[in-house]
N, C-alpha and C positions, 0 to 999 in steps of 0.2 A: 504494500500500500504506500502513496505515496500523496502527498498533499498537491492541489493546483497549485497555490504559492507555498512553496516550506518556509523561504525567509521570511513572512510572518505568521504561516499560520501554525508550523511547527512548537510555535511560542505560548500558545493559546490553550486554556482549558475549558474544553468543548462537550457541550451535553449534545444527543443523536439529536433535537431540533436545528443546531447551530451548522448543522453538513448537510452536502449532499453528495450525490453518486456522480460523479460526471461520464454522459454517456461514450461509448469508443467505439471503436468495429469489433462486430461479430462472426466467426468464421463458421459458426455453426449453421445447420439446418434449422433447427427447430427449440424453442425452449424445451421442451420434452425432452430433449436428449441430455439436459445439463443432470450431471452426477450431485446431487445433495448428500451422499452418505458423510457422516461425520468422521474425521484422522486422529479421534483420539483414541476409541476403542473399537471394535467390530461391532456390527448389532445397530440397526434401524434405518432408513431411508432418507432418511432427513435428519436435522440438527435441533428440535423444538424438545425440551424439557418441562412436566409439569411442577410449580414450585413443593418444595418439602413444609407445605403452608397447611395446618390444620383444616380449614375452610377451602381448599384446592385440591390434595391429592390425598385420596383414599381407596378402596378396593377399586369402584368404577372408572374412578379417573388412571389411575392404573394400568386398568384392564384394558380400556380403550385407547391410551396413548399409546400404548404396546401392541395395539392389533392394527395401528393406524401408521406404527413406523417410529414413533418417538421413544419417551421414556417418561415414567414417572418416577417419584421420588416421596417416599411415604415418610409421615412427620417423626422426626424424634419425640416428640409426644406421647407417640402411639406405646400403648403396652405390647410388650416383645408379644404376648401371646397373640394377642391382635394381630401383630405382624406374621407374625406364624401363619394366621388362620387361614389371612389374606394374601399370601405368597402362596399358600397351597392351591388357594383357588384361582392365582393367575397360570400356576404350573400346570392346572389343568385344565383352562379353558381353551377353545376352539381360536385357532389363531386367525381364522377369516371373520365367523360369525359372531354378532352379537349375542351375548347369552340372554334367552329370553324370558319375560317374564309370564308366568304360567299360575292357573287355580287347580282345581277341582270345581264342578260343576256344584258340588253342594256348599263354595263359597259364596257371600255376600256382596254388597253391594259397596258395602264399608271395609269389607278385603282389600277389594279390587283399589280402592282408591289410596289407598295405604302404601300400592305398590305402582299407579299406572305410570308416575312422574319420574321415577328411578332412571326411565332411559328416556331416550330423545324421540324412540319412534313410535310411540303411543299407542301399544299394540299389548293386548293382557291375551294368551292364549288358553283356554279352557281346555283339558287334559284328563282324559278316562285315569284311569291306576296303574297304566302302560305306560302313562302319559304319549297315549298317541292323541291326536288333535278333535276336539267336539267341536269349536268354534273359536270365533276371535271377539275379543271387545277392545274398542275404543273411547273414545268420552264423548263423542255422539252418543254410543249407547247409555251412558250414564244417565242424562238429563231425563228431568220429572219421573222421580224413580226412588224409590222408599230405600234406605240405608241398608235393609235387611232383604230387598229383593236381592233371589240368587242366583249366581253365574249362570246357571242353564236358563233362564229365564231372559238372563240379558244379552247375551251371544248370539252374534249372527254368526248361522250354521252353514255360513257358503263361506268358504274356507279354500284359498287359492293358496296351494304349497307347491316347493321346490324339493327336489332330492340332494343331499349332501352331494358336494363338486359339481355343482351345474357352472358353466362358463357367465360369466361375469354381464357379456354380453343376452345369452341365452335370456338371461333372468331379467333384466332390466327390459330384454324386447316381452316377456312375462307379464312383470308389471305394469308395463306402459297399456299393452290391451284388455288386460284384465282392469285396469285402472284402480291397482289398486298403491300403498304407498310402498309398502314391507310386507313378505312372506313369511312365515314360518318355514325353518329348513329341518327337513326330515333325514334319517338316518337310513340305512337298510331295512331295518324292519319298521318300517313306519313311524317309530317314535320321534318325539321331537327332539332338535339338536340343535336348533339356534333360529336368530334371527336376519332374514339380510333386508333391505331397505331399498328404495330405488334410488337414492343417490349413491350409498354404499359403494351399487353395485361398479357404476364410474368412480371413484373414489378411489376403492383399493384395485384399480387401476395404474394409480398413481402413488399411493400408499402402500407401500410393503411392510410387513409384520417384521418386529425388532424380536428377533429369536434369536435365545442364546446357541451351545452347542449340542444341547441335547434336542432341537426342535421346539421348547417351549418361551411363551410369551417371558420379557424379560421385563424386570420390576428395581429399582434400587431403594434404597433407606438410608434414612440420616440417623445421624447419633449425635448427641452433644457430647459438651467437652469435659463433663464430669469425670470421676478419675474410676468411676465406673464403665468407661467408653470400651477399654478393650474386653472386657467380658462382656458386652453388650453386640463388638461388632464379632465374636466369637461364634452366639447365637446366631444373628443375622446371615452369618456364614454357613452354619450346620441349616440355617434354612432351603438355603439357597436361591438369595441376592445376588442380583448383576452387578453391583457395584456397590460402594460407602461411599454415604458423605456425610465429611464432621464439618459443622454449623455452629455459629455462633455469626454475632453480628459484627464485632471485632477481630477478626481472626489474626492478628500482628500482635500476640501475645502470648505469654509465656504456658497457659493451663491450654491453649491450643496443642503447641509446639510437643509440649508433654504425652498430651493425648493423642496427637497423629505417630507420635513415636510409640507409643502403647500401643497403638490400632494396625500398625509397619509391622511389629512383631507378630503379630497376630496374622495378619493377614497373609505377610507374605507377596507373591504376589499373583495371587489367585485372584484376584477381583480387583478393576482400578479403583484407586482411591480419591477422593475429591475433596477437598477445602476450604473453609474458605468464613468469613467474606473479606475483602483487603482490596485498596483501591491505589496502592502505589510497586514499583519496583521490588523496593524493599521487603516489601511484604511477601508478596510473591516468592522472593529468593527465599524467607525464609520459609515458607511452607513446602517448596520444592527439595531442599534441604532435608529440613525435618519429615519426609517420607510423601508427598505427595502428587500423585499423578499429573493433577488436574487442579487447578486452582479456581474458586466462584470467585469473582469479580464483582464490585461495586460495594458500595457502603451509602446508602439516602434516599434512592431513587423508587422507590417499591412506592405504588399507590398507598399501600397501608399504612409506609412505615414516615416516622417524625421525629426520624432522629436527628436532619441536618435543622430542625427548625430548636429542636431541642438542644442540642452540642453543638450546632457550626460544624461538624467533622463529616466529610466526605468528599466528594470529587462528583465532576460531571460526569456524565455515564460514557461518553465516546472518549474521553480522553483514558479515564480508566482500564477500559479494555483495551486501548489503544499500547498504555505504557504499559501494563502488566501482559500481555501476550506475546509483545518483543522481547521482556527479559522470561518470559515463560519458553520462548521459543528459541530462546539463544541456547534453552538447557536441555532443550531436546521434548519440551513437555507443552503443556497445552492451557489451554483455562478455558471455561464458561463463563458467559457476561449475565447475571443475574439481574433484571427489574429495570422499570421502565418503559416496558413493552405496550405499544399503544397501537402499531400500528406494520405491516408487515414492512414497510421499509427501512423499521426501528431492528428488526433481526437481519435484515440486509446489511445492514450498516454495521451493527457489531460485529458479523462474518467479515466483514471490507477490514476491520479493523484487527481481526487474527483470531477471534474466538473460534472453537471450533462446536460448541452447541450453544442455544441462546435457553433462558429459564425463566420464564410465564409463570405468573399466580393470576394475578386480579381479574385478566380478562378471562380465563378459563374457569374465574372461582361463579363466573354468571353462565354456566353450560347446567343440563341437566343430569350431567354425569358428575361434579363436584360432590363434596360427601353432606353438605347441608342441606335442608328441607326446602322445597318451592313454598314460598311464602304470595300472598294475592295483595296488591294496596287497594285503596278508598275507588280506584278509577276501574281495578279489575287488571290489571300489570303486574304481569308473574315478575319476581326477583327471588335472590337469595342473598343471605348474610354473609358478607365480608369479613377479616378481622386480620389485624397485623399479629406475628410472632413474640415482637414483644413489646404488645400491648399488655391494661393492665386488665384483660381477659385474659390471655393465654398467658403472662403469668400468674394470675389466681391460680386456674387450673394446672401450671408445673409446679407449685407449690401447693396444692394440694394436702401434703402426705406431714407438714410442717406445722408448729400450733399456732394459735392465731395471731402472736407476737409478732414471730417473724414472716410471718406473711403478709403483716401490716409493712413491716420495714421494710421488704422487698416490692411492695407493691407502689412506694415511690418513685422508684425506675422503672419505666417505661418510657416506649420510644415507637409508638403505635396507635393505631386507628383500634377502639374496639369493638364497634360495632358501624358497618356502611350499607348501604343496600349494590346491591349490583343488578340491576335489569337485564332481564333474559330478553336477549335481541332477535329479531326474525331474521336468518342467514349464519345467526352467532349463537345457537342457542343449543346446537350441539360440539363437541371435540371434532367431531369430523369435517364441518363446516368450518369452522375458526382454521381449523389446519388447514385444509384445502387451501383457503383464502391466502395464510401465511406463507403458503408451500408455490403456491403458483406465484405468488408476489416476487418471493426469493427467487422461484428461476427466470422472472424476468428482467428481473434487478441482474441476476447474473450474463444476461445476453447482451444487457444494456453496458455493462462493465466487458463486454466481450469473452467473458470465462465459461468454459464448458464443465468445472467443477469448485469445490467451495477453494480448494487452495489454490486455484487460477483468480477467483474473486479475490483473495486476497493480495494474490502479486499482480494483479493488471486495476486495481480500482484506481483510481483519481479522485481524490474528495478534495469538497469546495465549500467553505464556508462563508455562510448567508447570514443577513441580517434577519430581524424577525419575520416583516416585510415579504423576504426573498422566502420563508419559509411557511408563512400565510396567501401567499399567493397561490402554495403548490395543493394548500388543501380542499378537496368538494365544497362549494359554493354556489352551485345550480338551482340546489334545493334548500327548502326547509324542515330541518330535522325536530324529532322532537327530542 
């Protein structure tokens, strides 16, 4: 990467608003043909990470960033068993289909709704004791309709399925004449085995499944830096985690340094390890150092978090990633640009800058795959709950297990949102949608920067800094949004 003026913009410390891409020749055919696989570890299609955000990554977000090509990353928060539970069940879910959701015909009315919001494609499948298919409901079916009426009752019984491995194409020319949205996918003997969708079905076209070496969906976990970390990522590891990442909001400190050195012995190097958060050189060298793969980049920038409003202490997001990737990369190792992420040309840009995957919370904490409940406002506008890491929600709840002494004294620091709404968008209101969007953004930011892979994006970019101006020019103003 290389600046339009270095003599002065090299000087400058620059958030992704303050840049842009400048475009160059393309030698390619087609955006399609551009390689988005990420060069730090093997495993997914693209470079998009879900954040290790309590209100963001949990079984679903998980399962689906993993069938979709990315990665998630489950909270340190989470109880190991938890994690246990929910590692098993990404080990064993189906790496094309969505896993679907199903009754019994002698459930309710107030089952069904307990369970219909869980996914994106709003499809509840009614299920003999075979669980092979009775019917399907939707939330059409629901309306003017008693909490206790049940499933056989509410189900319409025309029922349009697919057989496991039907061609991607096949299935979408399916649903388009059946007119319907999402199939039910059947096994050999009739039973049911998932769901596919008609956008799906184009989607993981373009989306490949982030599998590890055994063929199965691949999932990571964070740990904090307590000095309980290496028996923590010990378990993690007998689970079998695609990767660790130790988290803290400070990561240029010594109970870090300790802990990624606890977590090195332990680990070995069976599984990358990741870092972080640190928004200078120094930083970086020392986490690279003290055992670390992969370094998380940035320190203020997170929708939730208020820490630069609280301490002054952090860095612009593009300069950040910009100087920690160069001494990351001088060492043979890598980083991820953490928070920020507003817009796909904001993961463009951290790529341009040397990161090798980009980590999303807030936009993806508004999908209906996030682990929070759909919530309805005053106008009838689905949302869900937000909250920063270390806010003083999430730390009540990691302090927890403390008396009420020091939970009062801990609960003066904070440096977080605890509670925001995030509205579920029409286009954004699934993982697979937001990614599409991100993922075609990126390959054509990279045609536009003339690179047919992310480390061509990063040696052929030209970045050009804009005033505000130059940068509200470039956003949608046709319309009116709400």
């Amino acid at each position: 990467m290389r600046f339009l003026h270095p003599e002065r913009d090299e000087s400058l410390e620059l958030a992704l608003e303050d840049v842009f891409l400048t475009p160059g020749y393309f030698d390619g055919g087609s955006r399609f043909e551009v390689d988005l696989r990420p060069a730090d570890f093997a495993g997914g299609s693209h470079p998009i990470v879900s954040a290790n955000m309590n209100a963001v990554t949990g079984k679903r977000m998980a399962e689906t960033m993993a069938r979709y090509g990315g990665l998630g990353v489950l909270p340190q928060d989470m109880a190991l068993d938890t994690v246990d539970r929910i590692v098993k069940h990404i080990k064993g879910a189906d790496p094309r289909y969505d896993t679907a959701l199903s009754v019994s015909p002698r459930a309710t009315l107030r089952d069904v709704l307990g369970i219909i919001r869980k996914r994106s494609h709003d499809l509840v499948v009614v299920v003999d004791d075979e669980r092979r298919p009775l019917g399907i409901i939707t939330h059409a079916d629901l309306r003017d309709r008693d909490q206790y009426t049940r499933a056989s009752a509410l189900m319409s019984p025309r029922v349009v399925t697919i057989p496991a491995g039907t061609p991607n194409r096949d299935a979408f020319l399916l649903m388009e004449e059946a007119r319907v949205k999402a199939v039910p996918v059947l096994d050999a003997e009739g039973r049911l085995h998932g769901i596919l969708t008609r956008e799906d079905a184009v989607r993981l076209e373009l989306l490949r499944p982030s599998l590890d070496a055994h063929g199965d969906l691949m999932v990571a976990a964070a740990v904090g830096i307590s000095s309980q970390a290496g028996a923590a990522a010990a378990r993690l590891l007998e689970m079998g985690v695609s990767a660790l990442v130790l988290d803290t909001a400070h990561g240029h400190q010594r109970r870090m340094l300790e802990a990624l050195r606890a977590v090195r012995q332990v680990v070995g190097d069976r599984v990358p390890l990741i870092a972080g958060n640190v928004c200078t050189a120094e930083g970086t060298a020392a986490l690279i150092e003290a055992g670390a793969d992969i370094v998380k980049v940035n320190v203020g920038p997170g929708a939730m978090c208020t820490t630069r409003m609280q301490t002054g202490a952090g860095r612009p997001t593009f300069s950040s990633a910009l100087v920690c990737a160069r001494e990351a990369r001088r060492r043979g190792k890598h980083i991820w640009a953490d928070g920020g992420v507003r817009h796909p040309r904001d993961v463009a840009l951290y790529l341009a800058a040397g990161a090798a995957r980009v980590m999303i919370g807030t936009a993806l904490s508004g999908t209906f795959e996030s682990p929070g409940d759909v919530k309805e406002d005053r106008e009838g506008h689905l949302y869900k709950e937000n909250y920063g890491m270390a806010s003083a929600r999430a730390v009540s709840d990691r302090t927890a297990d403390l008396d009420a002494f020091e939970r009062a004294k801990k609960g003066f620091f904070r440096e977080g949102i605890s509670t925001s709404r995030i509205y579920i968008q029409e286009g954004r209101e699934s993982v697979g949608g937001l990614l599409i969007e991100m993922i075609t953004g990126v390959q054509s930011a990279c045609t536009y920067a003339g690179a047919a892979s992310l480390e061509a994006l990063h040696d052929k970019a030209l970045i050009g800094v804009q005033t505000l101006s130059g940068y509200s020019e470039g956003t949608p103003h046709g319309a009116i949004r709400r």
